[in-house]
SELO-207122 format. One record per atom (N, C-alpha, C): residue number from 1; residue in three letters; x, y, z. Coordinates in pm, whole numbers, padded with zeros to 5 digits. Example, Ala and Ser with C-alpha at 12.3 -4.5 7.8 and 13.67 -1.06 7.14 Angstrom:
BEGIN
+-----+---------+--------+--------+--------+
| num | residuo |      x |      y |      z |
+-----+---------+--------+--------+--------+
|   1 |     Ala |  01319 | -00569 |  00780 |
|   1 |     Ala |  01230 | -00450 |  00780 |
|   1 |     Ala |  01320 | -00330 |  00780 |
|   2 |     Ser |  01285 | -00225 |  00708 |
|   2 |     Ser |  01367 | -00106 |  00714 |
|   2 |     Ser |  01290 |  00003 |  00787 |
+-----+---------+--------+--------+--------+
//
This chain:
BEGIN
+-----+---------+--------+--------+--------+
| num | residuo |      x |      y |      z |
+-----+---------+--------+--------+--------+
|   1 |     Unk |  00086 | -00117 |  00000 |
|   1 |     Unk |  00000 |  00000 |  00000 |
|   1 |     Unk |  00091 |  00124 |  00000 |
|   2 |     Unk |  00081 |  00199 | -00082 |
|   2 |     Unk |  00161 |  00357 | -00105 |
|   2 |     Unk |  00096 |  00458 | -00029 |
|   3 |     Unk |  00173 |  00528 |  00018 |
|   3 |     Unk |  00170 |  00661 |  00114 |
|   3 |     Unk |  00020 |  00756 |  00089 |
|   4 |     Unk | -00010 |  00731 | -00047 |
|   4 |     Unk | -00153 |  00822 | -00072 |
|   4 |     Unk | -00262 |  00778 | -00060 |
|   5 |     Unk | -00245 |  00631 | -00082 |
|   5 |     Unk | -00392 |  00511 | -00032 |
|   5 |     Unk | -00386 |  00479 |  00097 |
|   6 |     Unk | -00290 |  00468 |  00189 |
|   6 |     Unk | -00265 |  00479 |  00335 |
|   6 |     Unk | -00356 |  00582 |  00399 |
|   7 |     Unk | -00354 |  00731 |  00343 |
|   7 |     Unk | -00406 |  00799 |  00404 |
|   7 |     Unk | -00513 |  00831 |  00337 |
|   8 |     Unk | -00603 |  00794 |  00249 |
|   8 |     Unk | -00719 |  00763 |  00185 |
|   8 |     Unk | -00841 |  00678 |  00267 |
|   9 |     Unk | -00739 |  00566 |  00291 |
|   9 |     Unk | -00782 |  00472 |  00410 |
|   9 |     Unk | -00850 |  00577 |  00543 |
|  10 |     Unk | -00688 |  00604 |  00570 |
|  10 |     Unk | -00748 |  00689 |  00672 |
|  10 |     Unk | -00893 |  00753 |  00711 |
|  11 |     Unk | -00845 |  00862 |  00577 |
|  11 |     Unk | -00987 |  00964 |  00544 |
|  11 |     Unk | -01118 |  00889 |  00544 |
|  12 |     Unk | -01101 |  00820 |  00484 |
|  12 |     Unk | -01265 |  00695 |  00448 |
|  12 |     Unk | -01274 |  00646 |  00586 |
|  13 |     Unk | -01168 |  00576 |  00676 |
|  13 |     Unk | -01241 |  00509 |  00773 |
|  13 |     Unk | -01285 |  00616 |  00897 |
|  14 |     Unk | -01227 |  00696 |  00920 |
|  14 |     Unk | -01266 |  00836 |  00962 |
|  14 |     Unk | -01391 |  00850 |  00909 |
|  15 |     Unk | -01428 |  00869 |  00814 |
|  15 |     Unk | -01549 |  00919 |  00780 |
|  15 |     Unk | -01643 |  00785 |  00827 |
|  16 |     Unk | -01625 |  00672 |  00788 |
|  16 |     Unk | -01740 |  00597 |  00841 |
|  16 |     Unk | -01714 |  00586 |  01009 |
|  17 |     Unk | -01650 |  00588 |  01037 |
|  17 |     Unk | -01699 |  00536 |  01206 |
|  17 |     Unk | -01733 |  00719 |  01249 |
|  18 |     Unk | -01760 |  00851 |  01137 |
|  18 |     Unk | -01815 |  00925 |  01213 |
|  18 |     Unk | -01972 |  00923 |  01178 |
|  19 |     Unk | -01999 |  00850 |  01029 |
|  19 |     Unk | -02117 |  00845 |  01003 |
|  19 |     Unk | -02171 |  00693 |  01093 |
|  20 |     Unk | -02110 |  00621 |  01184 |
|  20 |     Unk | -02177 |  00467 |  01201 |
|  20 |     Unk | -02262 |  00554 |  01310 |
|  21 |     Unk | -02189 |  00634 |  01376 |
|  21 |     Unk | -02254 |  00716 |  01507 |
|  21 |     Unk | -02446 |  00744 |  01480 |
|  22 |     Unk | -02471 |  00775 |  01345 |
|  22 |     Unk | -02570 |  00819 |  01326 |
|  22 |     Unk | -02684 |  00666 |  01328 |
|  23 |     Unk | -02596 |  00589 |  01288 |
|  23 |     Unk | -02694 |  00424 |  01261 |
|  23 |     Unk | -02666 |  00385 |  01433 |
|  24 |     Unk | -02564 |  00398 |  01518 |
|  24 |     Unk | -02637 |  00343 |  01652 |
|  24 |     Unk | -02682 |  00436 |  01759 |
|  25 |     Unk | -02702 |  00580 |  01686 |
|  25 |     Unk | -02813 |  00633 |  01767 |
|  25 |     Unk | -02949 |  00604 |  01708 |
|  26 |     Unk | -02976 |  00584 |  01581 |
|  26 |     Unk | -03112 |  00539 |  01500 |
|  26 |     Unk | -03194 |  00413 |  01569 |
|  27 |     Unk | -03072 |  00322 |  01612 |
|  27 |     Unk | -03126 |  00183 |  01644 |
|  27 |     Unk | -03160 |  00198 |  01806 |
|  28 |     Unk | -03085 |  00283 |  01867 |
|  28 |     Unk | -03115 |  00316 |  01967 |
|  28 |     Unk | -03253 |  00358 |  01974 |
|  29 |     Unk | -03247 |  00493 |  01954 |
|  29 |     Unk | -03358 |  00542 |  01916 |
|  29 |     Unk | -03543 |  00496 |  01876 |
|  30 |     Unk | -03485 |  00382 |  01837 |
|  30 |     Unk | -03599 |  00297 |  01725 |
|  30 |     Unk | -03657 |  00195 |  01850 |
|  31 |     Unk | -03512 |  00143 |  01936 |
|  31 |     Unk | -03520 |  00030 |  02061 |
|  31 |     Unk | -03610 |  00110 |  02167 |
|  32 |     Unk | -03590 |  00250 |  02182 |
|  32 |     Unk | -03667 |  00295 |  02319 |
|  32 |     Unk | -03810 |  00382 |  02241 |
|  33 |     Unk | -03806 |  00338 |  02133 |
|  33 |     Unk | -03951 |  00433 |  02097 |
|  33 |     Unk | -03974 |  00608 |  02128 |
|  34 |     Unk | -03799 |  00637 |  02135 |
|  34 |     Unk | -03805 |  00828 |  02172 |
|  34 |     Unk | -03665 |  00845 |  02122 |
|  35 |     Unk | -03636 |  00960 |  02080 |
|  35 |     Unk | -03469 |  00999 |  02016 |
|  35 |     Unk | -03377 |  01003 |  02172 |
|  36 |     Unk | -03319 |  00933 |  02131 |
|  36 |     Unk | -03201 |  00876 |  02263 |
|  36 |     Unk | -03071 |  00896 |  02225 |
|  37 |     Unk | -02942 |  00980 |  02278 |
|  37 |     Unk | -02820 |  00962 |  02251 |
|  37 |     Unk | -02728 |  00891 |  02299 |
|  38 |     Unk | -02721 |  00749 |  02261 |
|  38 |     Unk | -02600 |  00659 |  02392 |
|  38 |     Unk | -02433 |  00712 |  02365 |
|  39 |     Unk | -02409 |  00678 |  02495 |
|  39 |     Unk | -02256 |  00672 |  02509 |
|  39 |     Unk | -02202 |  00625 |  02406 |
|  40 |     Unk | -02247 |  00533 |  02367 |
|  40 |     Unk | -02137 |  00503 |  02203 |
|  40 |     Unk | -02156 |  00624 |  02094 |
|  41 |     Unk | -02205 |  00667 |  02100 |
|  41 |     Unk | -02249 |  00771 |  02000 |
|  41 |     Unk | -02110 |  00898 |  02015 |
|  42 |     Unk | -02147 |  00939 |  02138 |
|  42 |     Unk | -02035 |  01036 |  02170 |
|  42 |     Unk | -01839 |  00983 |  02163 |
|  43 |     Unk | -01845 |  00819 |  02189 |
|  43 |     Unk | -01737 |  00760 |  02188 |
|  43 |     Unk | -01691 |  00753 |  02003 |
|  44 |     Unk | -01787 |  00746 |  01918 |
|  44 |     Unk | -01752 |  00737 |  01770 |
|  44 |     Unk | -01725 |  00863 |  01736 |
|  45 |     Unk | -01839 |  00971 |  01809 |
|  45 |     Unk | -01797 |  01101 |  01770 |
|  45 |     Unk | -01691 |  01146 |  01797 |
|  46 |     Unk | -01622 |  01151 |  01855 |
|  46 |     Unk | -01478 |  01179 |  01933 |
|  46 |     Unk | -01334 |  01055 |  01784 |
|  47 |     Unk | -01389 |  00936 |  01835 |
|  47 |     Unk | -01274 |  00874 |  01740 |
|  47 |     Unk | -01294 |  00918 |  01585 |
|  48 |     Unk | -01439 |  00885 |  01517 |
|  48 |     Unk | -01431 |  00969 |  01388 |
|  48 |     Unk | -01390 |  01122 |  01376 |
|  49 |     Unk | -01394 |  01189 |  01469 |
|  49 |     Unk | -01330 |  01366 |  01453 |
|  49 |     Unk | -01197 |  01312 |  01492 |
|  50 |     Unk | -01173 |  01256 |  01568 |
|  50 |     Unk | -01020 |  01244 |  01566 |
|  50 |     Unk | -00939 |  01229 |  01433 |
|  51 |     Unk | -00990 |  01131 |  01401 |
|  51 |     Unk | -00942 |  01057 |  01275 |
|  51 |     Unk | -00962 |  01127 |  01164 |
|  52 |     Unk | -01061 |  01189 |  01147 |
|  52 |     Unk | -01035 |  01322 |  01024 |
|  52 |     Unk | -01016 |  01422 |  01034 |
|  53 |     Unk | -00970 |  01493 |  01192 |
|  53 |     Unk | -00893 |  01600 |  01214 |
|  53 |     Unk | -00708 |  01520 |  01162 |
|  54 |     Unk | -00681 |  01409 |  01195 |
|  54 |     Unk | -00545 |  01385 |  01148 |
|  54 |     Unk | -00548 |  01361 |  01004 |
|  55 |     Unk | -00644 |  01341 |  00950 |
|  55 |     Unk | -00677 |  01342 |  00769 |
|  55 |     Unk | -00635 |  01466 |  00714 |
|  56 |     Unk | -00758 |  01569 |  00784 |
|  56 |     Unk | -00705 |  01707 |  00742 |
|  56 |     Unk | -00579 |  01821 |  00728 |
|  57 |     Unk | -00539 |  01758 |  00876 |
|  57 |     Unk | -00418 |  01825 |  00887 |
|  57 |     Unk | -00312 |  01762 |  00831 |
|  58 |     Unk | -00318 |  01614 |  00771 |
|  58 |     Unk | -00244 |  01568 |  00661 |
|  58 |     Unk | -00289 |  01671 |  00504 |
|  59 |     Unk | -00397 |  01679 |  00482 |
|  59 |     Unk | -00404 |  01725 |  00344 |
|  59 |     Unk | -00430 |  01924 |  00380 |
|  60 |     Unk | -00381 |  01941 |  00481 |
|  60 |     Unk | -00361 |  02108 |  00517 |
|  60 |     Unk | -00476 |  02187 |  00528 |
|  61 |     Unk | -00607 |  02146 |  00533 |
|  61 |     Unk | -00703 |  02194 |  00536 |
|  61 |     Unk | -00727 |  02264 |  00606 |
|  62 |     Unk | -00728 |  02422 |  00649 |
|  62 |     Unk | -00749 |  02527 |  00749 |
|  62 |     Unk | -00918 |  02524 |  00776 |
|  63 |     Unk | -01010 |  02510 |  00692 |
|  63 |     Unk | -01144 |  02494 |  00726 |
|  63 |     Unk | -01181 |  02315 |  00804 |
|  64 |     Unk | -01148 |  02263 |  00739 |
|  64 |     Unk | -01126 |  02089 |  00817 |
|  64 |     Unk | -01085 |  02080 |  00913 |
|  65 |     Unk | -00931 |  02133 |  00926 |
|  65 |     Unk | -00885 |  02131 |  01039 |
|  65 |     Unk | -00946 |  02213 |  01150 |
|  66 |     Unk | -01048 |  02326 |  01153 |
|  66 |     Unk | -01069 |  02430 |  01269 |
|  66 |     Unk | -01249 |  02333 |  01287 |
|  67 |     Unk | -01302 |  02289 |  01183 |
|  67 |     Unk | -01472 |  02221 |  01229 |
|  67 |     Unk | -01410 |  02076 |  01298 |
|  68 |     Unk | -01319 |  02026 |  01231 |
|  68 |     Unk | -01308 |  01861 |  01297 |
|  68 |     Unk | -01268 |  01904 |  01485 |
|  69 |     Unk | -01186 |  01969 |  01490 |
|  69 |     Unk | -01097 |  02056 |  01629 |
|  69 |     Unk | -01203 |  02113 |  01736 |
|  70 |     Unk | -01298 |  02168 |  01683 |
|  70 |     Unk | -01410 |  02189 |  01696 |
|  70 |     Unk | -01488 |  02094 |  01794 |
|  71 |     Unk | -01560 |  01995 |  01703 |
|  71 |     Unk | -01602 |  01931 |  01698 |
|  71 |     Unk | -01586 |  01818 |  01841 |
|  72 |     Unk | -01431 |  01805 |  01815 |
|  72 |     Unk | -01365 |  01731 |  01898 |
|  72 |     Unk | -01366 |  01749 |  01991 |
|  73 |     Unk | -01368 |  01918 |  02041 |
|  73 |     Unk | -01388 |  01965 |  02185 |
|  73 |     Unk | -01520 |  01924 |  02253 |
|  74 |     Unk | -01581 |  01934 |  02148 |
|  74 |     Unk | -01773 |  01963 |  02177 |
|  74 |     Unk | -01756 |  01814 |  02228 |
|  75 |     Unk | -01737 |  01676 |  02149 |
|  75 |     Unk | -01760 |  01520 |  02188 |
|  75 |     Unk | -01737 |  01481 |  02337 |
|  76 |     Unk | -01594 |  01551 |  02365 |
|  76 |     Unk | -01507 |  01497 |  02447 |
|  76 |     Unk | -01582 |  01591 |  02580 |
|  77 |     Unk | -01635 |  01710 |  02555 |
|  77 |     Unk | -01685 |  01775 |  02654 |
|  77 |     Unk | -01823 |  01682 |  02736 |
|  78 |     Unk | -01911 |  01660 |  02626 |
|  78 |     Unk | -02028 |  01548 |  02637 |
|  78 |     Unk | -01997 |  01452 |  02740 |
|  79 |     Unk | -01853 |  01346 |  02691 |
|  79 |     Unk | -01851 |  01224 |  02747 |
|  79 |     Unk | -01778 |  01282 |  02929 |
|  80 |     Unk | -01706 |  01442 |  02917 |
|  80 |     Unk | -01714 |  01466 |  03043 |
|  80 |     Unk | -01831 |  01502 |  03127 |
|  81 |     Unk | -01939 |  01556 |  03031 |
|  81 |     Unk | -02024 |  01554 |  03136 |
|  81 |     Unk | -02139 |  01386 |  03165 |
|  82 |     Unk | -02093 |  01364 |  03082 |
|  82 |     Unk | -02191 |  01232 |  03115 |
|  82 |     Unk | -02087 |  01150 |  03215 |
|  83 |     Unk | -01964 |  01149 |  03226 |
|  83 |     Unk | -01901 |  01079 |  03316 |
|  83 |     Unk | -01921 |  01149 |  03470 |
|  84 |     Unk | -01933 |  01274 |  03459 |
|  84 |     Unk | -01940 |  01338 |  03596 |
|  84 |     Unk | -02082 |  01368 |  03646 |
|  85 |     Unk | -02183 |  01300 |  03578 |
|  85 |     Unk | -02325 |  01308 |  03633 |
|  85 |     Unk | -02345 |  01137 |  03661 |
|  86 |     Unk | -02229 |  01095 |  03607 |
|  86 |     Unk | -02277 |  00973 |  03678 |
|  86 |     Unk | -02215 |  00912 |  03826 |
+-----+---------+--------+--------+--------+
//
């Protein structure tokens, strides 16, 4: 595998484990009969922004890089407050 499909990989699997987030809040969701956000949700959100904040800042993206960074704060803030209400 060459240096540009390596990080192709990257980018793509980044992108799906930030879109899987949306299919196990759905099933969630669908299981309790009301829109529900589980802990896994916020745990994908965090590893998929991770993973395409290091995509971006591979391919230099100043708009990518400042929403994924973003983003990342917002996830990681979540799983602190859900850890400290519990």
């Amino acid at each position: 595998m060459n240096y540009k499909t390596l990080w192709l990989v990257v980018g793509f699997g980044g992108q799906f484990l930030f879109a899987l987030r949306f299919l196990i809040q759905w099933i969630a969701s669908e299981r309790a009969k009301k829109s529900v956000i589980p802990v896994s949700f916020w745990y994908l959100s965090i590893v998929g922004g991770l993973t395409l904040l290091v995509y971006a800042i591979y391919r230099r993206d100043p708009v990518f890089i400042l929403g994924q960074s973003t983003g990342c704060f917002i996830y990681a803030r979540n799983l602190f407050l859900i850890r400290q209400a519990a």
